[in-house]
C-alpha positions, 0 to 999 in steps of 0.5 A: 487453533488448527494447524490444517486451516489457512490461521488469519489475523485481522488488523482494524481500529473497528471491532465491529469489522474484526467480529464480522470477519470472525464470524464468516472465517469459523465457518470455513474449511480451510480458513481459520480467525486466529485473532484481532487487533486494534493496534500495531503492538496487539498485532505483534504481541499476538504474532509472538505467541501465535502461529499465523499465516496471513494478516488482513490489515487496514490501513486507517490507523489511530497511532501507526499505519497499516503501511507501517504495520505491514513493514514491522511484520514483513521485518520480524515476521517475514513468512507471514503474507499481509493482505491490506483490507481497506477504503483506500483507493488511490494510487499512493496507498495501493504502490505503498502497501505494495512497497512495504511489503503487503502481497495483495490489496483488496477493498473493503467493499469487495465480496466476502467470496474475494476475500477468501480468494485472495487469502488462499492465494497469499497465503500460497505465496501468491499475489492478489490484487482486487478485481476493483483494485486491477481497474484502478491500477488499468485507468491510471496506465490509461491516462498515462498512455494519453500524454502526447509527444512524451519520450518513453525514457521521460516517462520511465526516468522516475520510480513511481515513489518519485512520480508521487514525490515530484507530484507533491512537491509540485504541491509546495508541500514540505519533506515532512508534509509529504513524509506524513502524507506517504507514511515514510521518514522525512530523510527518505523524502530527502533522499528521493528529491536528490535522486530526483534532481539528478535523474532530471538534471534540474537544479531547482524547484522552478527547473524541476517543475518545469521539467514536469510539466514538459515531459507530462508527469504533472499537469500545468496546474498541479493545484 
């Protein structure tokens, strides 16, 4: 393993990606594979015998997320930069991996050439979100953007983790619906629905949603 090369760690429930990956990142320079794994406790168990600097993790998991992941290797292994590698790209997976601690987010269908740019940028301690990534985050502050006759201070009352708990509320989903939904704790969910009510000085389910649809954070229709 050499100590001059950017070590990587590439986290996937699919061996075929890990090999792939191997085969590209030992030709490179600067970049070195310092390993695989398939599960959340091979990752940590290689982390505590290796040194890494960055961990290309999915988030498509059999038992813990790639958010879950990335949070236990943020809190054991602070110094060590995730980038997440994955299908995923919907607003809710970006904003949580981001939350739980990732540095950048890249799509699996991005070139090999992106990924090795955003490695290096990571691991300088830099941020990096994939060209494909940036126009999803620019079409959803579009549409944002469209809703008329919305206060400013409406729009910006809620924390996007609010706006994504409000949305599945809206649903009718149950605290452990969305906490399986958003990969956080059913008492987390409780805690922002409080927070919720008290920014939106609603009193009710019925008030709250109302109160959505009036300021165009949920459409009338939010099925």
């Amino acid at each position: 393993m050499s100590k001059n090369k950017i070590q990587v760690l590439v986290i996937d429930d699919h061996q075929l990606i890990i090999d792939g990956l191997k085969s590209i990142l030992q030709d490179e320079v600067d970049v070195a594979f310092a390993g695989g794994a398939n599960s959340m406790a091979e990752a940590l168990t290689f982390l505590s015998h290796h040194p890494v600097d960055v961990v290309l993790a999915d988030i498509s998991m059999p038992v813990n997320s790639g958010i879950e992941i990335t949070r236990k290797i943020k809190e054991i292994y602070p110094d060590v930069q995730v980038l997440a590698l994955t299908m995923h790209e919907d607003m809710i997976m970006i904003t949580s991996m981001i939350e739980a601690g990732a540095s950048g987010y890249l799509l699996k269908r991005t070139s090999m050439n992106e990924v090795l740019e955003a490695i290096r940028v990571v691991a300088s301690k830099g941020k990096y979100l994939g060209r494909e990534v940036q126009l999803i985050l620019m079409e959803q502050m579009s549409l944002k953007d469209q809703v008329v006759d919305t206060p400013a201070t409406t729009m910006n009352i809620l924390s996007i983790r609010e706006k994504e708990i409000l949305n599945l509320v809206s649903k009718e989903l149950s605290n452990e619906e969305i906490a399986n939904r958003l990969f956080i704790s059913e008492r987390t969910v409780e805690t922002h629905r409080r927070n919720i009510f008290t920014k939106t000085k609603t009193k009710s389910i019925v008030g709250l949603i109302k109160y959505a649809i009036k300021s165009g954070l949920i459409s009338q229709d939010p099925n």
